[in-house]
N, C-alpha and C positions, 0 to 999 in steps of 0.2 A: 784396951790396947791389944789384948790377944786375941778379940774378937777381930779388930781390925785386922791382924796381922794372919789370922786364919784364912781371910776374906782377900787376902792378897795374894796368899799361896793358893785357894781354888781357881782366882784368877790365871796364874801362872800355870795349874795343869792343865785349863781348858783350852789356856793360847797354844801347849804343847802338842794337847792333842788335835789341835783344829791343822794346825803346822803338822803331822806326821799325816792327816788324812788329805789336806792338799795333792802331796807326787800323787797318790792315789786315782786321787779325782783330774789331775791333766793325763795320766797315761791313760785313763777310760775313753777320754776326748781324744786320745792322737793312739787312737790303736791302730800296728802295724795293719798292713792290706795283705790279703790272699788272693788267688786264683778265683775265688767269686768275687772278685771287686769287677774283675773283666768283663762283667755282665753288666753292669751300670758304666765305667769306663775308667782308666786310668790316665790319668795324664802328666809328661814328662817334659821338661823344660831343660832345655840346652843353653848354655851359654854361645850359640853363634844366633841365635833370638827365634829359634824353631819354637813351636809348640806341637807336639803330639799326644793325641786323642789312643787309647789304644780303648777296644772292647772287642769282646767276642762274635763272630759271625752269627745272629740269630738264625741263621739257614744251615750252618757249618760249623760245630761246635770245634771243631780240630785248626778251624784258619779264623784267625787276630786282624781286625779291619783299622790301621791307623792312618788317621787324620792328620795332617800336617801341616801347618799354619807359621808362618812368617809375619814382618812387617808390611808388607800389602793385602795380607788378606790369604783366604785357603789357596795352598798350594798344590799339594796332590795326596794322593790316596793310595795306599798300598795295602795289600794282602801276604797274612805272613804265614807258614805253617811252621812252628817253633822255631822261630826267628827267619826260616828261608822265606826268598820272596818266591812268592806265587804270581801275585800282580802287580804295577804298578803303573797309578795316573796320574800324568802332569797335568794341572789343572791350567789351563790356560783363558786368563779375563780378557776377552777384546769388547770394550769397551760394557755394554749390557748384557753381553753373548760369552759363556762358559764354555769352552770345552775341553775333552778329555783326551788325551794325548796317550794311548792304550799301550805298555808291553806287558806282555805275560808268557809263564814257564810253562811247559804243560810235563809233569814228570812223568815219568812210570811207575809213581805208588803214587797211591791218592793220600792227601795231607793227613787222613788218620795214619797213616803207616811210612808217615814221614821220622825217622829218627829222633827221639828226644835226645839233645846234646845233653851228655853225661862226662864228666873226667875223662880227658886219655882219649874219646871216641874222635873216629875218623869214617868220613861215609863221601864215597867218590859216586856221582851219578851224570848221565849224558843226558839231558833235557832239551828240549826244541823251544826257541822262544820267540814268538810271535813280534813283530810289532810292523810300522808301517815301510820298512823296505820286503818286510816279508820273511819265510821261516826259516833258521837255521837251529844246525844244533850243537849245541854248546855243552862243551867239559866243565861240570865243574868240583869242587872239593872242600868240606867244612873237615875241620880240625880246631875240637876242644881242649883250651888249656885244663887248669886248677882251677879249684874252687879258692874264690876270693871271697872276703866281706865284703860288704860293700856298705858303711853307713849312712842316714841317710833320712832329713826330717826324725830324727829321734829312734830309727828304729834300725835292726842289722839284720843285712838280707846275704844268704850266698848270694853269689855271683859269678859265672863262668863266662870268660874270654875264648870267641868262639872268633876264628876266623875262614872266613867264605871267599871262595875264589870263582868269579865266573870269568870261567875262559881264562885268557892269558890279557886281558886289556882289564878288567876292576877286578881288583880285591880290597874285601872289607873287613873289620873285626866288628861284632855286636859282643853287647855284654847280655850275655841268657841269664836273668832271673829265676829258677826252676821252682821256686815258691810263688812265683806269680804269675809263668808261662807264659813269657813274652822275654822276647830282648830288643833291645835299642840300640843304634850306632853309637859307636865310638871312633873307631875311625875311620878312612875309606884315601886310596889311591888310585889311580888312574896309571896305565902305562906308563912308564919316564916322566911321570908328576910325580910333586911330591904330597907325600902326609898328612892329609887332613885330616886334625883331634877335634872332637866333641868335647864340651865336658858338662858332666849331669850336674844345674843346679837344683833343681827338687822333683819330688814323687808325689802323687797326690792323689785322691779320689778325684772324680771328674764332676765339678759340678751339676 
């Protein structure tokens, strides 16, 4: 009987310890993402049913190339240099034929010495932006809130509410990641439109 009852309690430390090395063994499987995940790619899902691809430019370590994917299929393609847009292509399908629907910023710093959004920062700059009616040059203005949490898939990220103003006709708010060196939309206006919210369902390594 006390052999048995020895034989029940080893049973009982080994279920304890197998139960204490478990959280162990899932937080090794879902460990947070860094700034090198952006080499292989990161990808973010919105609840309006976007999908975005974000990875680092192999040509341009300083500019974030995201992909962006909808219910029909790829949509377009942007260039980001810490969260500013550089480039952006509307992808357009007619039928078997792709094409790319080009605007782009040309600043006067080059994307290395594009401002990292930090708290409190404020950076006003006059950019030319190309596209097919041709060049003009546009005001415009990013202004960093507070750093927020942000949790998310099991792990807690700062997060900084960065709002961008091109011109006087869109401004947008991105949420800047500064642990992961990218931001994503959250919201965006148009002239005398209203509000349009994003909102982040997960983060993910990129397959």
């Amino acid at each position: 009987m006390m052999a048995l009852v020895r034989l029940n309690n080893d049973f009982q430390i080994a279920a304890i310890a197998a139960a204490l090395l478990m959280p162990i063994a899932a937080v090794a499987q879902t460990a947070c993402m860094t700034a090198s995940d952006l080499n292989l790619g990161i990808t973010v899902t919105l609840d309006s049913g976007a999908t975005e691809v974000y990875r680092r430019d192999a040509d341009d370590g300083a500019v974030v190339i995201v992909d962006g994917t909808d219910e029909s299929g790829p949509a377009y393609r942007l260039g980001l240099a810490q969260g500013i847009l550089v480039q952006f292509f509307d992808v357009v399908d007619e039928g078997d034929r792709t094409n790319s629907v080009s605007t782009t910023y040309d600043y006067p710093v080059a994307p290395t010495d594009v401002p990292v959004p930090v708290p409190g920062m404020r950076w006003q700059v006059s950019a030319v932006r190309s596209d097919s009616k041709g060049e003009t040059t546009e005001d415009q203005s990013l202004q960093a809130g507070a750093v927020v949490p942000l949790a998310i898939g099991g792990c807690i990220y700062d997060s900084l509410p960065v709002t961008v103003s091109y011109g006087t006709a869109y401004v947008e708010e991105i949420t800047y990641l500064p642990d992961l060196g990218f931001g994503f939309l959250h919201w965006f206006q148009n002239e005398g439109g209203e509000r349009n919210t994003l909102t982040l369902i997960s983060l993910e390594r990129a397959d």
